[in-house]
C-alpha positions as CSV (number, residue, x, y, z in Angstrom):
1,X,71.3,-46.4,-60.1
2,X,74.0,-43.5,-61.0
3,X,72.3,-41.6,-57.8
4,X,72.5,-44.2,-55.6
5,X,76.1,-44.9,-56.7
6,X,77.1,-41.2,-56.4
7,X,75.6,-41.4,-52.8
8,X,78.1,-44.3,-52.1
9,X,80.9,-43.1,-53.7
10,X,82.9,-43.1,-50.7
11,X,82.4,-46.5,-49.8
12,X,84.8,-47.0,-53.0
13,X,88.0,-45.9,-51.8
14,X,90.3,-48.4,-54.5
15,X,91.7,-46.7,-57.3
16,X,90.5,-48.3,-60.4
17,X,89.9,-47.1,-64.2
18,X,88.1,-49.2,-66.5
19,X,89.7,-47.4,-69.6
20,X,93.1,-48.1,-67.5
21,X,92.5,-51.6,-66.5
22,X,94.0,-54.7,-68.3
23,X,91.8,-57.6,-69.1
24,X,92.7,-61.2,-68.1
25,X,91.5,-63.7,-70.6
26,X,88.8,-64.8,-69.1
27,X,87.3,-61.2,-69.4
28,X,88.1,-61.2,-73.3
29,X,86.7,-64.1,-73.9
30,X,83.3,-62.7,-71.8
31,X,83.0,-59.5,-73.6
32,X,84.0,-61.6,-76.7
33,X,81.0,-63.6,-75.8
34,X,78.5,-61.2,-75.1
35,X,79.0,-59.5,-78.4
36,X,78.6,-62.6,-80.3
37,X,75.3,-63.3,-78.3
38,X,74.6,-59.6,-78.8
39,X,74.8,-60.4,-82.7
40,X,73.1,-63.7,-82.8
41,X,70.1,-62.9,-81.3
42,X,70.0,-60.0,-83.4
43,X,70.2,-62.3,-86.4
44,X,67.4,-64.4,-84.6
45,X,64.8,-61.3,-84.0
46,X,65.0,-60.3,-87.4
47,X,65.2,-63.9,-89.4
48,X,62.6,-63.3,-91.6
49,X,64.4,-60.7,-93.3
50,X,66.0,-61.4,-96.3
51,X,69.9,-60.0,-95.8
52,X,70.9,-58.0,-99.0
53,X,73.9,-55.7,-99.4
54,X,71.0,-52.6,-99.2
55,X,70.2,-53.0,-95.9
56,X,73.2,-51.4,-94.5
57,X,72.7,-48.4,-96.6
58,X,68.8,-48.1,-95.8
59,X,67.9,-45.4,-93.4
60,X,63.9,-44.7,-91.9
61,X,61.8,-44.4,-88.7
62,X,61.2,-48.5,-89.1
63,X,64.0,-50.0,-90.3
64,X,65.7,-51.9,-87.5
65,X,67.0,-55.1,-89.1
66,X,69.4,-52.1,-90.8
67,X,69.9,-50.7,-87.6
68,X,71.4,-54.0,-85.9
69,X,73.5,-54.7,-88.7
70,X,74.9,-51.3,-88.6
71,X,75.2,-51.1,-84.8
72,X,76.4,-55.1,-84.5
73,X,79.7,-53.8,-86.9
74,X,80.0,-50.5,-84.7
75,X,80.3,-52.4,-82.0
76,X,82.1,-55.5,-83.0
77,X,84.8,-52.6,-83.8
78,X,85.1,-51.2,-80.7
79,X,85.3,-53.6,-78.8
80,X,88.1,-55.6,-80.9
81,X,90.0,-52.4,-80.9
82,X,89.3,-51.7,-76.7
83,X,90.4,-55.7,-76.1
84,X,93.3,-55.1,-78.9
85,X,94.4,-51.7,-77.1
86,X,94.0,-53.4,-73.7
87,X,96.3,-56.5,-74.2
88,X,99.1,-54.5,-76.4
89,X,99.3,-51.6,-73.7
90,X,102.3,-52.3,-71.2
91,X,101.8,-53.1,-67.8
92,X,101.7,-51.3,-65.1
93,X,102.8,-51.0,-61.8
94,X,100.0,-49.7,-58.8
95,X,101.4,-46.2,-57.3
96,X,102.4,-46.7,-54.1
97,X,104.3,-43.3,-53.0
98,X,107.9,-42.3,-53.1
99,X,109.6,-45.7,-52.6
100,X,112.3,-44.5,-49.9
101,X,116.1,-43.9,-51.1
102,X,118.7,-46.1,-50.3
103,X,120.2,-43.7,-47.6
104,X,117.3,-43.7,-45.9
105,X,116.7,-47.3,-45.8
106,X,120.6,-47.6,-44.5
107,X,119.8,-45.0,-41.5
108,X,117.1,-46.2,-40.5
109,X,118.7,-50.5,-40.4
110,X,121.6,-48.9,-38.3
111,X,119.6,-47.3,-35.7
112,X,117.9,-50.8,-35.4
113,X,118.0,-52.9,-32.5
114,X,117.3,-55.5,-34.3
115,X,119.2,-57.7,-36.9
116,X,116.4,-58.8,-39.2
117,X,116.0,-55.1,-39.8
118,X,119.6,-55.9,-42.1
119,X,116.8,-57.8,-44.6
120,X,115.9,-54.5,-46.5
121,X,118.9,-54.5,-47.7
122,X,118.5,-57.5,-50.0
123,X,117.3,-55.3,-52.7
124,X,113.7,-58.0,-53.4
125,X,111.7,-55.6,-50.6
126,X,108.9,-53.1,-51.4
127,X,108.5,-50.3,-48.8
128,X,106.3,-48.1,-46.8
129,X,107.9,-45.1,-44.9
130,X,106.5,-42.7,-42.1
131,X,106.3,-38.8,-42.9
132,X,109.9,-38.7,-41.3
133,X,111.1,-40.9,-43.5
134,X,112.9,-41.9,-40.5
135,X,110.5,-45.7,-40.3
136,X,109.7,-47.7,-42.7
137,X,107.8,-51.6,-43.0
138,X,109.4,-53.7,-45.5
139,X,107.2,-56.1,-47.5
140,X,106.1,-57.9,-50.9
141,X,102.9,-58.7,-52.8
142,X,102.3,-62.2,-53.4
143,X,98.5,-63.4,-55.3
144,X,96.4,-60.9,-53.0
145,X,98.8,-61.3,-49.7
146,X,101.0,-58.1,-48.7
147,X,103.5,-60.1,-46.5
148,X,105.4,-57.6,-44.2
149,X,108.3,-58.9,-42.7
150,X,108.9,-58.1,-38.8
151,X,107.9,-55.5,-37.2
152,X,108.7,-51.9,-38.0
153,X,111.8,-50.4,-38.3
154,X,112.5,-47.4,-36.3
155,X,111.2,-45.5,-33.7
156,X,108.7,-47.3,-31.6
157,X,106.4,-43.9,-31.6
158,X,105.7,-44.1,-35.2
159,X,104.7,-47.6,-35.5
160,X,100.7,-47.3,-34.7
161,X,100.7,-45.1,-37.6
162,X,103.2,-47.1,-40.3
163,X,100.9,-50.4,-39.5
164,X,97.5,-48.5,-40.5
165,X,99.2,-46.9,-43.2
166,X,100.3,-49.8,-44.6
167,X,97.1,-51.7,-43.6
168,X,95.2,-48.7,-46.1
169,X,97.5,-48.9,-48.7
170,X,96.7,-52.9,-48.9
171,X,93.5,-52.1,-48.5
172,X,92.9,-49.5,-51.0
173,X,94.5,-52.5,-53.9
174,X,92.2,-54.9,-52.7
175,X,95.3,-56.7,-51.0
176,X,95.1,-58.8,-47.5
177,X,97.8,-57.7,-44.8
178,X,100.4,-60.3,-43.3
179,X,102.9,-59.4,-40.6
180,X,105.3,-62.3,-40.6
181,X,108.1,-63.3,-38.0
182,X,106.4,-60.3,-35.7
183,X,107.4,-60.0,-32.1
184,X,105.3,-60.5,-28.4
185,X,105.8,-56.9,-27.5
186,X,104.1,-55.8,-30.8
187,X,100.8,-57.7,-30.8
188,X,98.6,-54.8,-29.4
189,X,99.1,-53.3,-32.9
190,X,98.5,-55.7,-35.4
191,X,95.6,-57.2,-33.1
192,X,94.4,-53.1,-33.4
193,X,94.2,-54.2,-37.1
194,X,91.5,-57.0,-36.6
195,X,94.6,-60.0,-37.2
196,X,94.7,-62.9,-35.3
197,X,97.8,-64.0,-33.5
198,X,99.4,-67.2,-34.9
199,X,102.2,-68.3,-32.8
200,X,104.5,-69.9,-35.6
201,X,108.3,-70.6,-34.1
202,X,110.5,-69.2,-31.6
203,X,113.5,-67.0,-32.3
204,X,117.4,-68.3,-30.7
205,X,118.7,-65.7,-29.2
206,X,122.0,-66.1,-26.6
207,X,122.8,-63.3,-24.3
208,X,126.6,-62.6,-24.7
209,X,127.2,-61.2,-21.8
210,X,127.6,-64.4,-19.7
211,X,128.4,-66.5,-22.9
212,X,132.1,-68.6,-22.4
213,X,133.2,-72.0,-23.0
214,X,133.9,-72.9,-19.8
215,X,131.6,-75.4,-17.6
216,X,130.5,-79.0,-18.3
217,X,127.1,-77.9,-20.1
218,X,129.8,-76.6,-23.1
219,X,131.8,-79.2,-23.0
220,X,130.4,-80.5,-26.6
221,X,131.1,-76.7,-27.4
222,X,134.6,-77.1,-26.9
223,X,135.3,-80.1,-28.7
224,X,133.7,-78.8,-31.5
225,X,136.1,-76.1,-31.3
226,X,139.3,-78.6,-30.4
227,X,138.4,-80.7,-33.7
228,X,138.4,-77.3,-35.8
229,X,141.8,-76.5,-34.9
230,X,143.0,-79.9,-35.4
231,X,142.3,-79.7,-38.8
232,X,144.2,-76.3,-39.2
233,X,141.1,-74.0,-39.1
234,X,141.2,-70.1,-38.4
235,X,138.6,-67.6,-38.1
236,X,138.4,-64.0,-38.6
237,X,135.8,-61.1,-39.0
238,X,136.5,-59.5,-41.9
239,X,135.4,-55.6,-42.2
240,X,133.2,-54.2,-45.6
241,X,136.2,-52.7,-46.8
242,X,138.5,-55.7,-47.2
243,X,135.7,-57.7,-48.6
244,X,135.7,-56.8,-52.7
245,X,139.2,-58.7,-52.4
246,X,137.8,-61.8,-50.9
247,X,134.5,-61.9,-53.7
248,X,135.9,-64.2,-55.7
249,X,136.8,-67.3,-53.2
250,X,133.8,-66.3,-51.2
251,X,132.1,-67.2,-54.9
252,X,133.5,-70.2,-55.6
253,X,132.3,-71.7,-52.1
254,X,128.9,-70.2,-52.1
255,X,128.8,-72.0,-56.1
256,X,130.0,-75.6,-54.3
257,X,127.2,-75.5,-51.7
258,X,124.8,-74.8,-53.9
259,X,125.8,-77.6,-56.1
260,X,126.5,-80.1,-53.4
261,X,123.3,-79.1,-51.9
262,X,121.0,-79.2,-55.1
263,X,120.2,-75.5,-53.6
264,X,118.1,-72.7,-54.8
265,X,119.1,-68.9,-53.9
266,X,115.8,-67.7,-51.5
267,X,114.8,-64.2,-50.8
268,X,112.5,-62.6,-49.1
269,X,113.5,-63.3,-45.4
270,X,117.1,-63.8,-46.5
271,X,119.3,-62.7,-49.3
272,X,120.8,-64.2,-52.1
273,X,124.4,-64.2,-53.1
274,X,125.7,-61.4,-54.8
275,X,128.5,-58.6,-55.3
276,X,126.6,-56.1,-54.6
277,X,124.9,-57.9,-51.4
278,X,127.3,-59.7,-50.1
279,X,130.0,-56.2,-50.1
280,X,127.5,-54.1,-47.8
281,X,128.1,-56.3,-44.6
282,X,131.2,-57.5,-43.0
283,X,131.9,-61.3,-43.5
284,X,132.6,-64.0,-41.1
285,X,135.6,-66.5,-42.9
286,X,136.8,-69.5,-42.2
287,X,140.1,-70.3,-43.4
288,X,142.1,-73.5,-43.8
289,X,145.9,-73.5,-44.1
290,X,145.1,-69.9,-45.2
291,X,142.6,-70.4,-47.6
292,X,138.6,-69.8,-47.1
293,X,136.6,-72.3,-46.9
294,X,133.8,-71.3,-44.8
295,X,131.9,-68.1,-44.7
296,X,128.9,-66.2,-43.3
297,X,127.7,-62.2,-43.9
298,X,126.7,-60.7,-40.7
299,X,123.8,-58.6,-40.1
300,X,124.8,-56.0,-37.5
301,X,123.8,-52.8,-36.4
302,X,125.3,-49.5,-34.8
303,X,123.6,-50.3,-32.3
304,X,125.2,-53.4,-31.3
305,X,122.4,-55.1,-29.7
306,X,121.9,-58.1,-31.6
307,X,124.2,-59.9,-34.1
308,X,122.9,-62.6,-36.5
309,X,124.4,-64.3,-39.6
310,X,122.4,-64.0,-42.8
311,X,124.1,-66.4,-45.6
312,X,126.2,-69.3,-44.3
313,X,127.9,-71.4,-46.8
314,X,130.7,-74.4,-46.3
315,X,133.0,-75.0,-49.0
316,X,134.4,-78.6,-49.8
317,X,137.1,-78.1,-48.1
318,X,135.9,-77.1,-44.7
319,X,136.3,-79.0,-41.6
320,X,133.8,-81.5,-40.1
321,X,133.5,-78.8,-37.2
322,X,133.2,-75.8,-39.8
323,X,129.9,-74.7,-38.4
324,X,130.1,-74.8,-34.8
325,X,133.3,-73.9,-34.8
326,X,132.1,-70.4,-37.1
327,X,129.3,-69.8,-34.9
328,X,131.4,-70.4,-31.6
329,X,134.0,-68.2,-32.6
330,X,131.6,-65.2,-33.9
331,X,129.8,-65.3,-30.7
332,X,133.2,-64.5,-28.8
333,X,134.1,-62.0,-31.1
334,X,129.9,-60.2,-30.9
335,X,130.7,-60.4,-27.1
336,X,134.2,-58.7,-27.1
337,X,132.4,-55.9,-29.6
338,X,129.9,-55.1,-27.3
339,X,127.3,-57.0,-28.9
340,X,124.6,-57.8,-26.2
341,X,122.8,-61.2,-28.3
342,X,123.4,-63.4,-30.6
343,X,120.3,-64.7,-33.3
344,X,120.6,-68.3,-34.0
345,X,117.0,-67.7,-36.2
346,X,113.9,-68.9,-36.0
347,X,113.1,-72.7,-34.9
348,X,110.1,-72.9,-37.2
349,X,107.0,-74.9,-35.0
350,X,109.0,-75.1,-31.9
351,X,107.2,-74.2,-28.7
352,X,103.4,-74.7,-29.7
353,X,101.4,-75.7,-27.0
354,X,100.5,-79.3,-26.4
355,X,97.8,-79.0,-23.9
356,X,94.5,-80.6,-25.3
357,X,92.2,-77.8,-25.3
358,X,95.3,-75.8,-27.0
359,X,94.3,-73.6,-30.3
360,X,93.7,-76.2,-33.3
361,X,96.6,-74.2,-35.1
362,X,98.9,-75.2,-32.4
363,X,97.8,-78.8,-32.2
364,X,98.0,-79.1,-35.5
365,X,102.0,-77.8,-35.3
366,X,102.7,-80.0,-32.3
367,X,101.7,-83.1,-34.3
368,X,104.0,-82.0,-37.9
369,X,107.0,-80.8,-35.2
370,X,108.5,-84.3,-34.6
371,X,107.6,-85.5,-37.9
372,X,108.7,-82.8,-39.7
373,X,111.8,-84.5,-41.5
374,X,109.9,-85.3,-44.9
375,X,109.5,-81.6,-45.4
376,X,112.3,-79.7,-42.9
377,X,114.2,-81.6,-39.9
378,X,112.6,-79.5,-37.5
379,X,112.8,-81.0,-34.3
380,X,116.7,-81.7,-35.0
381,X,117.1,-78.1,-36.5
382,X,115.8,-77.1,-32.6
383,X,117.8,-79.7,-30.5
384,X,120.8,-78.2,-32.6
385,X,120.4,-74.9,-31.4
386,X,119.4,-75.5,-27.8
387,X,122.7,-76.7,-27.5
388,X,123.9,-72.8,-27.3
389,X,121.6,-72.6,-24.6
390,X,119.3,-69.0,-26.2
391,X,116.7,-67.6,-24.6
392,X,113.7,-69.1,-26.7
393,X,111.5,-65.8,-28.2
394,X,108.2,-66.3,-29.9
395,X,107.6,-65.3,-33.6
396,X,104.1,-64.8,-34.7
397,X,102.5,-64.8,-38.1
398,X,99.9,-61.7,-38.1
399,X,96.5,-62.7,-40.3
400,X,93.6,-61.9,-41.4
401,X,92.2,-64.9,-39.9
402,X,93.0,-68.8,-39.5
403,X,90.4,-70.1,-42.5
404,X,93.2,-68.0,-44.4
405,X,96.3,-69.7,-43.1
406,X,96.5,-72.6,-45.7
407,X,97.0,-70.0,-48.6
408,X,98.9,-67.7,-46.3
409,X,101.0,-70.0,-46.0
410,X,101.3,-71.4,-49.4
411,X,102.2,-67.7,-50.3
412,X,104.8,-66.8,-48.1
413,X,106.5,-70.4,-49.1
414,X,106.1,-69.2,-52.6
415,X,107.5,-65.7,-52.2
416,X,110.5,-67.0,-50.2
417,X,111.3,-69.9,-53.0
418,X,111.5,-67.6,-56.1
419,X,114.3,-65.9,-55.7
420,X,117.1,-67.5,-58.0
421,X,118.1,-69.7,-60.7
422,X,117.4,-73.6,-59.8
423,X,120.3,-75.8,-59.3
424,X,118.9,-79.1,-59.4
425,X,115.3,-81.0,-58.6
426,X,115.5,-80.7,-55.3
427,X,116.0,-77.3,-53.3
428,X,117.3,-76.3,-49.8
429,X,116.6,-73.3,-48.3
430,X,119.8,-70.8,-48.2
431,X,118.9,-69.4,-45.2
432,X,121.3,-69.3,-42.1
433,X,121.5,-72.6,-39.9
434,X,118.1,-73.6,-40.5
435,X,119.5,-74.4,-43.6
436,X,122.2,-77.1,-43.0
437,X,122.4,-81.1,-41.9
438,X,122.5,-80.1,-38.2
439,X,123.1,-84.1,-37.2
């Protein structure tokens, strides 16, 4: 059996120790158990025996009750002491390479052309970097799922080799890969991984360059606009540097949503308040006879192709028209900065195909989209955006397969839902616009 093994050895490509590995209570209790049975039948064989307090000191060629006595208390021992030494020893953590630096994660997001790239900067992110160090693929473990979030980021020439390295790495920890929120122009390379293609949502995105609120299609636009002035509102983008000043009102209104919306802080696909967050991007206020009541952090890049709003939080104080009037005003000001789209997120369900002989996965969608208000007002949450008149983009979840989906799903729902302190029973996702009563 050792020959055949050694023969195979390269077939087992997964680090693994047994003196290193840390046993789960079910394997305790099975060694625990096999020792005891060990003993027992032991006991059993040599019944006719009569036990005395000689036996374990009687050595010869034929004494074997002596011999299980003496070998059931060597073992019983060891493997107390293996289980104890096992369960006291800390945990840890898999090797997965140099983790990239925080410079290098910053280069890399600002050569980006797109905003979700701005997401490794939420500090909950695990990462896998090309030899460059110029690419990397952000992601997190959750149960056996390594959940990557969007496509690569950097240069399009090192992505084929970034997905397989990442695809190994899962791999070689007995981990499943997940691409989520992945783009159309992508697919050849995750499909190269044996995934299947799951159509899950389309991305808003409005092109700037035509965008203006004149015409009768924004007329509901402008009113919007009209109400927010009427009740005295301003708007301004203001720069990183300006922000530490402005941390403690921007607080106070990102504590009254949460408590008015019996919210949870998310991560994962979207960060979570904090100094040290909310201080690396520039922020989007809303003010109200000169005080904030409104804000949002925007993720932008040096490249200034696409602009999208991250956090988005309404104080009690804001006007009815707080968030159209935000959103209007900071897609006038990404259009005068030579910002080429605007991200309005991801309409989760939207766009699956209705026709009958239509993937089950997208009949199945179709049927939850318009009934989607016990778990997320879905078909509103889309109506709402249309209104802005994007260009729809698909968003694809990248799997292993669709028997998978249920718990694929069930994981990424998990990972994106622990990431803060609970506010009340209920939670609502923090997330931009996809968050908020869009009636």
């Amino acid at each position: 059996m050792l020959g055949v093994l050694a023969l195979g050895r390269t077939a087992f490509h997964r680090p693994a120790s047994v003196l290193r590995e840390r046993f789960t209570p079910a394997w305790a209790a099975s060694i625990v158990g096999v020792v005891l049975a060990t003993i027992w039948i032991g006991f059993f064989a040599y019944r006719q025996v009569e036990y005395s307090s000689n036996l374990w000191w009687r050595f010869a060629l034929d004494a074997n009750a002596p011999r299980m006595l003496r070998a059931s208390l060597v073992v019983s021992i060891l493997a107390a002491g293996f289980l104890v030494r096992s369960l006291l020893r800390p945990a840890e953590r898999a090797s997965l390479g140099t983790a990239p630096t925080l410079d290098e994660i910053e280069r890399a997001v600002e050569r980006s052309p797109r905003a979700l790239a701005c997401a490794a900067l939420t500090g909950d992110k695990r990462f896998v970097t090309s030899d460059s160090r110029e690419s990397f693929i952000m992601y997190q473990v959750q149960g056996r799922r390594w959940i990557a979030l969007g496509d690569p980021v950097g240069p399009s020439r090192e992505s084929e080799e970034l997905v397989w390295r990442f695809r190994e790495l899962a791999d070689g920890h007995g981990g499943r890969t997940v691409f989520y929120q992945t783009s159309a122009e992508r697919a050849p390379l995750y499909l190269d991984l044996g995934l299947a293609e799951l159509k899950i949502g389309e991305e808003a995105r409005v092109p700037l360059a035509g965008f203006s609120l004149d015409g009768g299609r924004r007329a509901e636009l402008r009113l919007a606009r009209q109400r927010a002035e009427r009740d005295r509102a301003s708007f301004e983008v203001v720069p990183r540097e300006a922000v530490p000043a402005l941390l403690p009102a921007l607080e106070a209104i990102s504590e009254a949503w949460l408590g008015e919306n019996a919210a949870v802080e998310k991560r994962f696909t979207a960060g979570a308040f904090s100094e040290r967050y909310i201080r690396r991007f520039p922020i989007a206020l809303v003010r109200r006879e000169g005080e904030p009541v409104a804000f949002a952090n925007l993720w932008i890049t040096s490249a200034k192709t696409e602009c999208a709003v991250d956090l988005m939080r309404f104080g009690p104080d804001a006007p009815a028209a707080a968030m159209d009037y935000l959103l209007l005003e900071l897609m006038l000001w990404a259009r005068s900065s030579g910002f080429e789209l605007f991200s309005l997120g991801v309409a989760p369900l939207a766009g699956l195909d209705r026709d009958p002989l239509a993937p089950a996965w997208h009949r199945a969608g179709h049927a939850l989209f318009p009934h989607g208000e016990h778990f997320h007002n879905f078909e509103a949450l889309r109506r709402y955006k249309a209104k802005f008149h994007p260009v729809w983009e698909p968003k694809y979840l990248m799997a292993p397969g669709v028997a998978a989906l249920p718990h694929i799903l069930v994981d990424i729902a998990l990972l994106v839902a622990s990431g803060g302190k609970k506010r009340a029973p209920s939670a609502e996702s923090s997330s931009p616009i996809s968050s908020i009563d869009t009636k």
